[in-house]
C-alpha positions, -999 to 999 in steps of 0.1 A, spaced: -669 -582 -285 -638 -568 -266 -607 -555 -287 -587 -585 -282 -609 -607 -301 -615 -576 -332 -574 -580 -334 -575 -614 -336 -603 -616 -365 -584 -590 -386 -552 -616 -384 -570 -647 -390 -592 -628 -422 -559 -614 -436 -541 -650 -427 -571 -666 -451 -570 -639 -478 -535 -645 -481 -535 -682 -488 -568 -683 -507 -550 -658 -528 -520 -677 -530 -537 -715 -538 -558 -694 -564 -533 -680 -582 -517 -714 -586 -549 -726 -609 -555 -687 -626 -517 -678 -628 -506 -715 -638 -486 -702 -669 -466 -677 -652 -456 -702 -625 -444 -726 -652 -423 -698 -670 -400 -699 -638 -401 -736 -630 -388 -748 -666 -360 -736 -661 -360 -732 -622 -358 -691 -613 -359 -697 -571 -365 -659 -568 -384 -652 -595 -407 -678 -581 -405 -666 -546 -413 -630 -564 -444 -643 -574 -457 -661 -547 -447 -631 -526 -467 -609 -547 -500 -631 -552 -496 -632 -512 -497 -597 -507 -525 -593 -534 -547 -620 -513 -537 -597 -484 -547 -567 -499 -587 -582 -509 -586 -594 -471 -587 -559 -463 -614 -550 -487 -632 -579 -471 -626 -563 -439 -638 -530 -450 -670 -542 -464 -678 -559 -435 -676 -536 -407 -693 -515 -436 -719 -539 -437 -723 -539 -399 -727 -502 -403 -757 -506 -433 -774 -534 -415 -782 -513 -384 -792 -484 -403 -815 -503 -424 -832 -517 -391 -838 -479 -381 -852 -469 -412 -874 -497 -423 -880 -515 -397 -901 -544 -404 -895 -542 -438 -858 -541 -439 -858 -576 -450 -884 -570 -476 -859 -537 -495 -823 -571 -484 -843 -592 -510 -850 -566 -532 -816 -550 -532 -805 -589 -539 -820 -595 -571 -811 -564 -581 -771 -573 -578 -779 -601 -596 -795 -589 -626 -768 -567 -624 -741 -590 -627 -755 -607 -656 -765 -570 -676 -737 -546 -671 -710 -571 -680 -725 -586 -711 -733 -551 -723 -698 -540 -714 -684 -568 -738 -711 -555 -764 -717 -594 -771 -685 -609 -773 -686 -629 -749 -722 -652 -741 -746 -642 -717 -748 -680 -705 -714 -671 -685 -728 -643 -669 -755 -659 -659 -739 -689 -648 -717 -663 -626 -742 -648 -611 -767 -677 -602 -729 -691 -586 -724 -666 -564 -764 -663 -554 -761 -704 -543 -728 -702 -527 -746 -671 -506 -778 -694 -504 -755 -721 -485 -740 -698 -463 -768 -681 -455 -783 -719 -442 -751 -723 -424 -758 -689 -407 -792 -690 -399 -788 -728 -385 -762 -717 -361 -783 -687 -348 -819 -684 -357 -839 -682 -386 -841 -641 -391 -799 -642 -400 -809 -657 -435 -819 -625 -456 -790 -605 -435 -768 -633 -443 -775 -636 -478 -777 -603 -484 -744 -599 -471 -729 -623 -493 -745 -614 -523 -746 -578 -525 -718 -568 -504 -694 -592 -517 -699 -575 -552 -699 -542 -545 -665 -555 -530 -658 -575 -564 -665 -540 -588 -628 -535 -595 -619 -566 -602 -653 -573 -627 -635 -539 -647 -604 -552 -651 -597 -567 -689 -595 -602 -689 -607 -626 -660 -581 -638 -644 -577 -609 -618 -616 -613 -614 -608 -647 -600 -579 -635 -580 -607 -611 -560 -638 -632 -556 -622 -660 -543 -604 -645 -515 -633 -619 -508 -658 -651 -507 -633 -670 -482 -628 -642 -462 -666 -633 -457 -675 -665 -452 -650 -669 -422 -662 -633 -407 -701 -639 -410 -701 -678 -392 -674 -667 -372 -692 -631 -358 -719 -650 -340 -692 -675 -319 -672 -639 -309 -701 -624 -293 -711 -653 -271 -693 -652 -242 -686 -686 -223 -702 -696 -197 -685 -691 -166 -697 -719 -138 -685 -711 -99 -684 -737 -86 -695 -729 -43 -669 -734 -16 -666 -769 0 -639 -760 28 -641 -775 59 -631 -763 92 -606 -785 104 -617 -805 138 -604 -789 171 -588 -816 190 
């Protein structure tokens, strides 16, 4: 993958974290925009679409990061374990996901029911299931676990600031844009590397006729 097509991933990613952050905070944020549409405020308004922009652009960028970072782990992993690297993926996977239902409920000491966290996690482990087919359809069958593992674990470790931040509503305004944008960069890596096909076709001149 030359450097024209790495620059041309990083726009598209940060063009798709921007709007998924923008359409997001249009359902999480709904209150806020009505404060300025009854009465109209034009540029309060465009304040705050500028600013949930440029918050979808800054998760892009996480998204980025964790995915070159992933790149990184996944090669490493081969080297060390070998064989068993996807053995210690699947591992590492249900560890994130116990994870996301434990440390969250504990940190709310009860407040809030353990059914949600579940039902968070077990969300973001089918969403990563799904891809993960998507992947391992369009390539081969070995890119599930790397796939899944990707989207699972990395996409959390990605999600930490926004799962300590009071309240949900900035927790949404991560995961969605993180999801979107590492969903675009895993089926999207694959299509990158393959280089088209370049068919020559052979020379059919003629010599003209001497008269």
């Amino acid at each position: 993958m030359n450097s024209r097509k790495v620059v041309e991933l990083f726009w598209k990613t940060l063009v798709i974290g921007g709007i998924t952050g923008l359409i997001t905070s249009f359902f999480v944020k709904a209150d806020e925009y009505q404060n300025y549409l009854s009465p109209f405020n034009f540029m309060e308004l465009l304040g705050l679409v500028v600013f949930f922009i440029g918050l979808g652009l800054v998760f892009s960028v996480v998204s980025q990061t964790g995915f070159f970072a992933y790149l990184f782990v996944n090669r490493l992993g081969l080297g060390l374990f070998r064989s068993f690297w996807p053995t210690v993926q699947v591992l590492l996977i249900a560890f994130v996901v116990f994870d996301l239902v434990y440390f969250p409920y504990q940190a709310t000491n009860g407040e809030v029911s353990i059914f949600w966290y579940i039902l968070m996690s077990a969300s973001i482990l089918v969403y990563g299931w799904f891809i993960a087919r998507v992947k391992a359809k369009e390539t081969n069958k070995k890119a599930f676990i790397p796939a899944l593992f990707f989207m699972v674990v990395i996409t959390t470790v990605e999600w930490v600031p926004g799962l300590r931040t009071e309240g949900t509503d900035y927790a949404w305004l991560m995961v969605i844009p993180l999801l979107a944008c590492n969903t675009y960069q895993l089926l999207i890596l694959h299509r990158l590397q393959r280089e088209p096909n370049k068919k020559v076709s052979p020379s059919t001149h003629k010599n003209p006729k001497k008269a």
